[in-house]
MARSE-964583 format. One record per residue (C-alpha): residue number from 1; residue in three letters; x, y, z. Coordinates in nm, 4 decimals. Last residue first. Layout:
  num  residuo         X         Y         Z
  NUM      ALA         X         Y         Z
...
% end
This chain:
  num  residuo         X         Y         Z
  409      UNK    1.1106    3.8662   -3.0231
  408      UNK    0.8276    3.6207   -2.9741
  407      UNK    0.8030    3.2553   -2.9199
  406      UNK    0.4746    3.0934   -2.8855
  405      UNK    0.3919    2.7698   -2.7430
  404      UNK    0.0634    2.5922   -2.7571
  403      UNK   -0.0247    2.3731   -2.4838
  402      UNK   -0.2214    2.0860   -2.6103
  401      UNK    0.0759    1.8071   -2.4998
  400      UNK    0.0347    1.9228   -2.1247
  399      UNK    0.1218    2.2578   -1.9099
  398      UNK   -0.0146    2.3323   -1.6024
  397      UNK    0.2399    2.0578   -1.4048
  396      UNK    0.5622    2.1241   -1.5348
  395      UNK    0.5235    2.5160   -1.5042
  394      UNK    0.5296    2.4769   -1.1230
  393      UNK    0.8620    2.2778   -1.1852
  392      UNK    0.9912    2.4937   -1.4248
  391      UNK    0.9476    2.7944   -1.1007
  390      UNK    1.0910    2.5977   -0.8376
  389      UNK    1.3709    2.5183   -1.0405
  388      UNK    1.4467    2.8678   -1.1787
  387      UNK    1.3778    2.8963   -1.5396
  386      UNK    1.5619    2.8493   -1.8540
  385      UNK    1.4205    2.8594   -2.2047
  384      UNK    1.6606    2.6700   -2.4640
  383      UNK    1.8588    2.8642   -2.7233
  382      UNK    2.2077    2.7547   -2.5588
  381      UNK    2.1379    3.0221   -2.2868
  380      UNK    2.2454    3.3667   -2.2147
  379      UNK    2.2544    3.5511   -1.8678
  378      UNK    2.0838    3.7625   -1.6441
  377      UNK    1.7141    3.6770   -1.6596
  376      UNK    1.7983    3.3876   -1.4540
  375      UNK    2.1114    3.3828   -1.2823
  374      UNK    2.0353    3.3637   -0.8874
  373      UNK    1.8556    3.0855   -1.0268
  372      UNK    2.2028    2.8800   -1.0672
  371      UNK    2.1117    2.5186   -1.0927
  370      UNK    1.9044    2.5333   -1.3583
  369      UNK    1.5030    2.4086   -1.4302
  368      UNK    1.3538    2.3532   -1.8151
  367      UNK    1.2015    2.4874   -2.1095
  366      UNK    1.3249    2.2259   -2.4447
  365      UNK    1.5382    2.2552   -2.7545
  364      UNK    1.6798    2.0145   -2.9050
  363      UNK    1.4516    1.9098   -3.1568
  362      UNK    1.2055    2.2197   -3.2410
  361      UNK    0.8851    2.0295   -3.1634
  360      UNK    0.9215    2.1067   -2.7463
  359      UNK    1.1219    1.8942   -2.4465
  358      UNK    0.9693    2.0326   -2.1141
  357      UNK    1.2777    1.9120   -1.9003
  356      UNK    1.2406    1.9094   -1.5116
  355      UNK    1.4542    1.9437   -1.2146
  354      UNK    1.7425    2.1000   -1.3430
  353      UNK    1.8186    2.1651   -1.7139
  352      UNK    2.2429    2.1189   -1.6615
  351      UNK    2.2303    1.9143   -1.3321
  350      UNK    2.2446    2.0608   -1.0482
  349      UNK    1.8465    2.0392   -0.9152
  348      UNK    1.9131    1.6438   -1.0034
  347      UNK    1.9284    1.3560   -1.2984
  346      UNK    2.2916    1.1962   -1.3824
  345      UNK    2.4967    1.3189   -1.6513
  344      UNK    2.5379    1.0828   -1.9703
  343      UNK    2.8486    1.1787   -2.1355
  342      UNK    2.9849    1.2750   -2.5175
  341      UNK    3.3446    1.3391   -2.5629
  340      UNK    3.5463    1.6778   -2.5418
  339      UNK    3.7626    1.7411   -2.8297
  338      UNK    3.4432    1.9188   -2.9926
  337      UNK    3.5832    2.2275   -2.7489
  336      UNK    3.2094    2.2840   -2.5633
  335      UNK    3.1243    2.6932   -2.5951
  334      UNK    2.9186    2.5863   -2.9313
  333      UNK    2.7102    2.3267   -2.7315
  332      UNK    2.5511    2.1090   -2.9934
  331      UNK    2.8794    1.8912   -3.0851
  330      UNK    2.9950    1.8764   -2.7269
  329      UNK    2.6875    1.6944   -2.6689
  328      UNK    2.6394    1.6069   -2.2736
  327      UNK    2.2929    1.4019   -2.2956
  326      UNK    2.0920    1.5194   -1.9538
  325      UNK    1.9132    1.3411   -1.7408
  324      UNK    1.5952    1.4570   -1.5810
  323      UNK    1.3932    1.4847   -1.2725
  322      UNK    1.0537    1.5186   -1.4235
  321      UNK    1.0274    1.4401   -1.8326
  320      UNK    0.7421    1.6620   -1.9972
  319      UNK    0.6081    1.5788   -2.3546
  318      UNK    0.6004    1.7076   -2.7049
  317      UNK    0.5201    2.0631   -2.6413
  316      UNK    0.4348    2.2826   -2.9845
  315      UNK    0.6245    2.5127   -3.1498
  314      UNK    0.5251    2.8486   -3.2622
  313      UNK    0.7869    3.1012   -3.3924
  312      UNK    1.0860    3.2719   -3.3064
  311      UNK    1.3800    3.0178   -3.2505
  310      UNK    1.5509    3.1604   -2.9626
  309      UNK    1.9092    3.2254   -3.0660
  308      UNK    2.2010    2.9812   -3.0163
  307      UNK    2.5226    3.2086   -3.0895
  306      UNK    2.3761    3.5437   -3.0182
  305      UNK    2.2114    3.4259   -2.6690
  304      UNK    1.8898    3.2330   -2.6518
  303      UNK    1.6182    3.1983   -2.3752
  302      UNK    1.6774    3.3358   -1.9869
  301      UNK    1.3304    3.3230   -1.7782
  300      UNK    1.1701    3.5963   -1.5198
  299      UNK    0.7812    3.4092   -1.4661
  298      UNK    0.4447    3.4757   -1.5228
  297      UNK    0.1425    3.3392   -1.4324
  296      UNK   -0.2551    3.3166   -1.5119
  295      UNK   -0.2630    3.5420   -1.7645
  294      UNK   -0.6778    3.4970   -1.9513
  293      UNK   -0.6740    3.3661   -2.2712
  292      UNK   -1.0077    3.1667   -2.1381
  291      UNK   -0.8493    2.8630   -2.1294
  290      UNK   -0.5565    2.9933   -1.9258
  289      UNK   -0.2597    3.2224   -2.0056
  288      UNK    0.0947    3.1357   -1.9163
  287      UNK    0.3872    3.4253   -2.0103
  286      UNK    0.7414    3.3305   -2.0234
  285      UNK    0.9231    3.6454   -1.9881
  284      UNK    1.2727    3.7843   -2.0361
  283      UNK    1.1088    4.1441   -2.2073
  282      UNK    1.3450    4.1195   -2.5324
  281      UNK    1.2927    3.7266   -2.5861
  280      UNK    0.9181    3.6752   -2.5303
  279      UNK    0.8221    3.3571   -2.4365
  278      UNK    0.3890    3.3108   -2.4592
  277      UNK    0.2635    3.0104   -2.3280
  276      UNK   -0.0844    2.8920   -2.4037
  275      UNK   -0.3886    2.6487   -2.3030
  274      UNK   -0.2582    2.6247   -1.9297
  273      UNK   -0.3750    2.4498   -1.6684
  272      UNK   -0.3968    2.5714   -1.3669
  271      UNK   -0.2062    2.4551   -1.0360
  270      UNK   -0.2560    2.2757   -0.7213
  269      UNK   -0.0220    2.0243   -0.7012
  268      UNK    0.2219    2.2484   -0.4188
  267      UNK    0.6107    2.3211   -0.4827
  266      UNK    0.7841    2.4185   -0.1891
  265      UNK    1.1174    2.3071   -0.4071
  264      UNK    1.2084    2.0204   -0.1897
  263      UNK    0.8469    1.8838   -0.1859
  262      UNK    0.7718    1.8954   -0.5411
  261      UNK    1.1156    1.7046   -0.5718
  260      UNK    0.9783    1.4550   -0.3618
  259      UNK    0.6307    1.4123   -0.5408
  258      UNK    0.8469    1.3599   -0.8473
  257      UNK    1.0875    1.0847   -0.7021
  256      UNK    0.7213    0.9124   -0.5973
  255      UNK    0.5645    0.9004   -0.9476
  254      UNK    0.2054    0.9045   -0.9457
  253      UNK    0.1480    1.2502   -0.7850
  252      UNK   -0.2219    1.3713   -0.7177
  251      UNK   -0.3432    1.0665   -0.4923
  250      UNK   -0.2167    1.3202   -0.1574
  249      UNK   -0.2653    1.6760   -0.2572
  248      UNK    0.1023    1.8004   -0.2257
  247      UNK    0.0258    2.1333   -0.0442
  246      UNK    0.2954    2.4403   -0.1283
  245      UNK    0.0940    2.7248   -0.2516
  244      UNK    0.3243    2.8902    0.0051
  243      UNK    0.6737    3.0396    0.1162
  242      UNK    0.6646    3.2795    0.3827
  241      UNK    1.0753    3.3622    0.3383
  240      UNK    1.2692    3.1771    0.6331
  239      UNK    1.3290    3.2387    0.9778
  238      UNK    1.5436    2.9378    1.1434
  237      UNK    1.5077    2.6916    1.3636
  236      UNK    1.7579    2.4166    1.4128
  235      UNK    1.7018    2.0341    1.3447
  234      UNK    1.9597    1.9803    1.0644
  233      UNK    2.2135    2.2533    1.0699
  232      UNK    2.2528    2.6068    0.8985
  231      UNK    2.6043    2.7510    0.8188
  230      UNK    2.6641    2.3846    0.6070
  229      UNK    2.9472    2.1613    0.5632
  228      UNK    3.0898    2.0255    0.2368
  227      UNK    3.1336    1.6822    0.1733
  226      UNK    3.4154    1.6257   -0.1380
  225      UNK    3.3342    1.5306   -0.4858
  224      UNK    3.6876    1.5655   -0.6484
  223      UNK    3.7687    1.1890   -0.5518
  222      UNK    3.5634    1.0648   -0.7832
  221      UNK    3.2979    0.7557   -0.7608
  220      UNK    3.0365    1.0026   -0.6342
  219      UNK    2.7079    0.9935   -0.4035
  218      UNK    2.4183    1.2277   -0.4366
  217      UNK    2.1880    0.9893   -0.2620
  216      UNK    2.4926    0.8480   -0.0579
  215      UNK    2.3804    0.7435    0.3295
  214      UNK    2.6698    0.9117    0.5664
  213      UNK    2.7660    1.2659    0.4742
  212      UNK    2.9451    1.4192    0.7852
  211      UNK    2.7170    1.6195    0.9925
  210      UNK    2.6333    1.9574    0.9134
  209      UNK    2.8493    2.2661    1.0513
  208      UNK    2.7284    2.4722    1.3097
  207      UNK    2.4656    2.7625    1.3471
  206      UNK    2.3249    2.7881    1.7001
  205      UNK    1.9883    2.6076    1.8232
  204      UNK    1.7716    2.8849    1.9448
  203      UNK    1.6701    2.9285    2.3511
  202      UNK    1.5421    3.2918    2.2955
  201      UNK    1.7794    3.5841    2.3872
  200      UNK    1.6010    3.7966    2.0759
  199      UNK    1.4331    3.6019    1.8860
  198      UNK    1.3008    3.8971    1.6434
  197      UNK    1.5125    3.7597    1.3584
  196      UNK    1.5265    3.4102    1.3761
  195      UNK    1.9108    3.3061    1.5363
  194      UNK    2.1867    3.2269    1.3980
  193      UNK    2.3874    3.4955    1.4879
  192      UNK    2.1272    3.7315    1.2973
  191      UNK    1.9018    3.4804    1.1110
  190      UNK    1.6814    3.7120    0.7973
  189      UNK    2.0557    3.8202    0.7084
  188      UNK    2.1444    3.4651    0.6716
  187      UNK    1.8866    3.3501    0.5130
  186      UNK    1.9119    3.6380    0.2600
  185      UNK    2.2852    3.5610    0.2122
  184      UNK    2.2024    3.1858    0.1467
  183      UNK    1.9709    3.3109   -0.1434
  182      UNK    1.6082    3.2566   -0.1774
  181      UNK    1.3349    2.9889   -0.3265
  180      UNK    1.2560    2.8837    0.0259
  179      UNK    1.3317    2.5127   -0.0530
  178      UNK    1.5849    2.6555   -0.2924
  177      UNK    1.7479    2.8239    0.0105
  176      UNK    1.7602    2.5273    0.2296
  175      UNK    1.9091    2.3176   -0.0011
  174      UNK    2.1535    2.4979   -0.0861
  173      UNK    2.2303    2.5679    0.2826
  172      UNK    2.2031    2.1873    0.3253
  171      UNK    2.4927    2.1235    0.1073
  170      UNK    2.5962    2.0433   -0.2485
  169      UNK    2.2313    1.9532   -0.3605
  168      UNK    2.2278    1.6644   -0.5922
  167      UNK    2.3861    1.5795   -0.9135
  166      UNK    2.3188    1.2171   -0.9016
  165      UNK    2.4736    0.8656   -0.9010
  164      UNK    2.8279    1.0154   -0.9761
  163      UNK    3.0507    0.9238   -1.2700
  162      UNK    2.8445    1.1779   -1.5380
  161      UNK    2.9754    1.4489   -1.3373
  160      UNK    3.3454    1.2970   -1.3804
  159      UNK    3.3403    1.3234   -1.7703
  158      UNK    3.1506    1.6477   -1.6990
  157      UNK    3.4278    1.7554   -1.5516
  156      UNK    3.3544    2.0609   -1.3075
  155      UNK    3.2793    1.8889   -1.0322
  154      UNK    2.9421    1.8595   -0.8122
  153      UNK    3.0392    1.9423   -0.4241
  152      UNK    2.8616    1.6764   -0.2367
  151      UNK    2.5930    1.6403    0.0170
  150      UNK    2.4978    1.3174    0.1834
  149      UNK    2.2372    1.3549    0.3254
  148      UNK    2.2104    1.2811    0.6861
  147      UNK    2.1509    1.6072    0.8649
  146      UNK    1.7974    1.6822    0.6010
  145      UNK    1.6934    1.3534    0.8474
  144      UNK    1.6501    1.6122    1.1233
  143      UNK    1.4246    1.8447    0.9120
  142      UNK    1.5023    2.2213    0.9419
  141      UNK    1.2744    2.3502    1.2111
  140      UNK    1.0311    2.6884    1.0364
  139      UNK    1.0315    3.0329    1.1281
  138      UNK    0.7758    3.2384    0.8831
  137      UNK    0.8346    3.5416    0.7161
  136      UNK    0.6439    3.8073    0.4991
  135      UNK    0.3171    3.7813    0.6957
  134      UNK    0.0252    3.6893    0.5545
  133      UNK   -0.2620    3.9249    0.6804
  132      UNK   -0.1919    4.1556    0.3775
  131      UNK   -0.3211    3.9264    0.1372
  130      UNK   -0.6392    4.1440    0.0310
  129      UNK   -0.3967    4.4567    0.0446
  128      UNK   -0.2545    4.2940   -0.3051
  127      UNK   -0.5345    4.5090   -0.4985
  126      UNK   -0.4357    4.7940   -0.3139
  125      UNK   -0.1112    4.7970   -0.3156
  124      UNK   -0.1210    4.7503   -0.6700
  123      UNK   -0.3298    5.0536   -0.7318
  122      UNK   -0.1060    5.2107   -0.5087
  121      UNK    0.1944    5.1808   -0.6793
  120      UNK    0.4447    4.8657   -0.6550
  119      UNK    0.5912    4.9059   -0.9931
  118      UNK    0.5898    4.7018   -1.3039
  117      UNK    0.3892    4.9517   -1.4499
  116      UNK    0.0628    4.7850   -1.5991
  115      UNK   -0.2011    4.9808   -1.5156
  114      UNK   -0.4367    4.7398   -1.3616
  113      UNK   -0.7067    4.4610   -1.5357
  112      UNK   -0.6034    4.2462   -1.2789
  111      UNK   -0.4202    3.9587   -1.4799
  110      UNK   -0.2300    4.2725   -1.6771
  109      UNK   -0.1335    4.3661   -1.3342
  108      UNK    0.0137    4.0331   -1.1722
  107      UNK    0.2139    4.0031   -1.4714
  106      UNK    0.3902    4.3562   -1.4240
  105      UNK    0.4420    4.2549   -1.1033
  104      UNK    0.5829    3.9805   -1.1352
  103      UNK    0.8103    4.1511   -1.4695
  102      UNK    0.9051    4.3871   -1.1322
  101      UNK    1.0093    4.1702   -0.9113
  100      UNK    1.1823    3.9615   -1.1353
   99      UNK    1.3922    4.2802   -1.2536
   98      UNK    1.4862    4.3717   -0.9017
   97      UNK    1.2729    4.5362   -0.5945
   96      UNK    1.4728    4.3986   -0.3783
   95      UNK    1.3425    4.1745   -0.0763
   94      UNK    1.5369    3.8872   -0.1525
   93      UNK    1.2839    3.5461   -0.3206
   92      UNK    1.4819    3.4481   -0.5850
   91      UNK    1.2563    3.4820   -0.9125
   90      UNK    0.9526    3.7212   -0.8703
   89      UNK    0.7212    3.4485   -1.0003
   88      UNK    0.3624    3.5567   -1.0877
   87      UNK    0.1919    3.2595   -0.9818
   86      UNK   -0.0425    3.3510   -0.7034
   85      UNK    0.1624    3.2239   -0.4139
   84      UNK    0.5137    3.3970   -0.5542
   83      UNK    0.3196    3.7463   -0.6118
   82      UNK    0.2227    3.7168   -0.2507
   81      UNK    0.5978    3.5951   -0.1087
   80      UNK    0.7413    3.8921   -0.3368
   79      UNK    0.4646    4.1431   -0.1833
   78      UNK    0.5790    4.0182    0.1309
   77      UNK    0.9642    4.0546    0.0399
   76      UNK    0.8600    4.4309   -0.0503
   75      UNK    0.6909    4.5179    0.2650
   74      UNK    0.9544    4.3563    0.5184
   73      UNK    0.8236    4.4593    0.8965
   72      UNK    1.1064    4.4103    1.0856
   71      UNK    1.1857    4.2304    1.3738
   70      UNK    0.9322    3.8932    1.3110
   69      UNK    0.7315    3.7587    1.5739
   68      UNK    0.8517    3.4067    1.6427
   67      UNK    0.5828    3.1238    1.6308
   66      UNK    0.7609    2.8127    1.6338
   65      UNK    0.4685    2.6301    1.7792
   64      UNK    0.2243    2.7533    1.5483
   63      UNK   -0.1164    2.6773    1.6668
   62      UNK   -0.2576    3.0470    1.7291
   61      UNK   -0.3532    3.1700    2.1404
   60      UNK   -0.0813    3.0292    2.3142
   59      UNK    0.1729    3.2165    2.0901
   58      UNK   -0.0771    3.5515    2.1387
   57      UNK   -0.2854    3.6744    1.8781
   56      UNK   -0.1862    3.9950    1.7206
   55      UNK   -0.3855    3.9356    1.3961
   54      UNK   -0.0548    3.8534    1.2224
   53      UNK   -0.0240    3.6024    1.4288
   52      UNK   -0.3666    3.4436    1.3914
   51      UNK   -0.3196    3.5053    1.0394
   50      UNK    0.0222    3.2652    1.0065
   49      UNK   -0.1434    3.0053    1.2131
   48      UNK   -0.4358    2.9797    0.9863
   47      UNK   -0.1870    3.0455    0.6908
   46      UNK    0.0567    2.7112    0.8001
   45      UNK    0.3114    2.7156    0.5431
   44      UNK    0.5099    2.3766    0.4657
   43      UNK    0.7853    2.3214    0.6629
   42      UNK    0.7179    1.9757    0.7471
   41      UNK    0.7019    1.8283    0.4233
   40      UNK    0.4543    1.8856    0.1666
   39      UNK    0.2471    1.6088    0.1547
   38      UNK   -0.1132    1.7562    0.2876
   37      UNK   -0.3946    1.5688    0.3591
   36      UNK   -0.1934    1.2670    0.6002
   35      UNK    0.0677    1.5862    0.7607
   34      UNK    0.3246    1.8072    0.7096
   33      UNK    0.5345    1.5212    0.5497
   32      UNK    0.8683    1.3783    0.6516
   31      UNK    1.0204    1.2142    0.3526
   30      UNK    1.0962    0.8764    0.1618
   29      UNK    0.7088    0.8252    0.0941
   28      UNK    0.6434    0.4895    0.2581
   27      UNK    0.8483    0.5849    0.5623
   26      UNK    0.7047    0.8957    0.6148
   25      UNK    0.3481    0.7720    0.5917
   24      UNK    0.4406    0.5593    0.9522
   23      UNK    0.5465    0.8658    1.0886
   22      UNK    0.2566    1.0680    0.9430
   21      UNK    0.0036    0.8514    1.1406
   20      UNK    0.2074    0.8533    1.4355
   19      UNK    0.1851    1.2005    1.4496
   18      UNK   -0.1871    1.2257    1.3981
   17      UNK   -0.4124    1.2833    1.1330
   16      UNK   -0.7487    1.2184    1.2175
   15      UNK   -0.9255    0.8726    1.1511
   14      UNK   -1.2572    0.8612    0.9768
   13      UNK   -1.2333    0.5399    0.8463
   12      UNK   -1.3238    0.6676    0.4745
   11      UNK   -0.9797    0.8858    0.5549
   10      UNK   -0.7693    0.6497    0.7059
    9      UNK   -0.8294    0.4212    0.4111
    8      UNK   -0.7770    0.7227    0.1902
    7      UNK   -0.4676    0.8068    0.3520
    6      UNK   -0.2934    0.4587    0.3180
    5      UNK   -0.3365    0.4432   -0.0307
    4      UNK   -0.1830    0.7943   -0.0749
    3      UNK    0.1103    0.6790    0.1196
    2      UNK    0.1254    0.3304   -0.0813
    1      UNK    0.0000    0.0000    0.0000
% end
């Protein structure tokens, strides 16, 4: 019997999700979940706890045990964390009103019949206003069993990338930060000392190192693939961007390594489906409109450089492969030396295309994840469409084979 098995006989039996209950789902799944109706894992956002404190309710009062008020305020990283929820990607979650933040924002206006400005005026403030009650923050415990992966640097070779069983994470701050879909330095800076912002002498755990890699799910045969330790440990608390959309519906993932991957990108099932995407090489947008040719998202991508350019035209998608491989070609990467020879790399969020590949008509080119958001919408690709991880993966599940796909100049 599978997790989702199990919850619908606990379900039609009437029993309540309890600790045990998600324990024994935990070991079926390969992860900790938030709880029997909702497979995220256990830092998934908890609204009703998250309005209760911003309605000034007291720790006793709400059901958030890690319930830290926040120092400051944050306006803009809330707006971020509310464009983020309803689609409209600002890219890497940091409080800056950068070039993500504002094609969100110009996205979030066209959807709302505003003037589109790509700035936070008060039009926008006031049609965001209706999610003012979740807070820009949250402080979350980092997983215990996050302190026994084995994390690995990934090497430069791809001759010795393609020796390793998979191009995982490189340490838990990684992790952490595309789990929150920021930046190590905003984690940081949101965890003074090590501690949540607005903790003041609370009993925190400090920062310290990560264990030593143990079990090998990002394992290598080469000796360049060393452990790396971590500022941020397994088990500690820490303040973390307000992440949400984030349930996993249980019975709405088939494949297991999939549902994971959801899970470690705050990824939730519950998206729309999308008739049309729109990628428009001068503005650094892919645009997703609905059945209705309404926008129903929008997110900051990189496509084409001078040497691979986006090919302009429509295309159509030919099929969606979650946690991918990738084919090293020297011959189709001009900034490859042909000397170099042809390797199979191993799926993961490190890999070349990320988490997921959206292969289209025009034969080798695709829309997929990277391992460097930080970058997107700041550098050239090989023609392809790149998004952030969390972002291809919330893209992977609107679109289908009857998507059409347009690319514009």
């Amino acid at each position: 019997m599978n997790g989702t098995d199990r919850y619908k006989d606990e379900k039609s039996a009437g029993a309540s999700p309890t600790a045990s209950s998600t324990v024994s789902l935990a070991s079926q799944i390969g992860y900790q979940p938030f709880s029997v109706s909702n497979l995220a894992d256990t830092m998934a956002s908890n609204d009703a706890a998250s309005y209760a404190n911003a309605a000034g309710m007291t720790p006793t009062e709400n059901t958030d045990p890690d319930f830290i008020p926040d120092s400051q305020k944050r306006p803009i990283m809330q707006t971020q964390v509310v464009l983020d929820r309803q689609g409209f990607g600002p890219g890497v979650i940091d409080g800056k009103m950068g070039m993500s933040t504002h094609n969100a924002l110009r996205g979030f206006q066209e959807a709302r019949g505003l003037p589109v400005t790509g700035e936070l005026d008060q039009a926008t403030k006031e049609a965001v206003a209706q999610w003012n009650k979740i807070p820009a923050t949250r402080v979350v415990t980092i997983p215990a069993s996050w302190g026994q992966i084995d994390y690995r640097l990934i090497p430069d070779s791809p001759e010795a990338q393609a020796k390793m069983t998979r191009l995982g994470y490189t340490s838990l701050d990684e992790k952490l930060a595309e789990r929150f879909h920021t930046t190590l330095d905003i984690l940081k800076s949101l965890n003074p000392g090590g501690r949540p912002a607005g903790a003041g002498g609370s009993s925190v755990a400090s920062p310290m190192p990560t264990p030593s890699p143990s079990s090998s799910s990002s394992g290598s045969a080469t000796a360049d693939a060393k452990p790396v330790a971590s500022y941020f440990s397994a088990g500690q608390r820490i303040r973390v961007p307000n992440i949400g959309a984030d349930r996993i519906a249980p019975d709405a993932v088939s494949n297991s390594d999939w549902q994971k991957t959801l899970a470690s990108l705050g990824v939730g099932t519950d998206q729309p489906k999308a008739a049309k995407i729109v990628v428009s090489k001068s503005k650094d947008t892919l645009k997703v409109y609905g059945v209705n040719g309404k926008l129903i998202a929008e997110f900051t991508d990189s496509s084409g450089s001078s040497h691979d350019p986006l090919p302009i035209g429509d295309w159509k998608i030919k099929g969606v492969d979650h946690d991918p491989s990738f084919s090293f070609n020297p011959d189709l990467l001009w900034d490859v030396p042909d000397s170099e020879s042809k390797q199979q790399l191993p799926p993961g969020p490190n890999g070349p295309v990320g988490v997921v590949w959206i292969a289209l008509s025009k034969p080798h080119y695709g829309i997929h994840g990277t391992p460097d958001p930080q970058l997107i919408g700041r550098t050239q690709s090989h023609g392809c469409v790149r998004l952030t991880n969390w972002d291809a993966a919330r893209l992977a599940q609107m679109v289908s084979t009857k998507t059409e796909v347009k690319f514009v100049a």
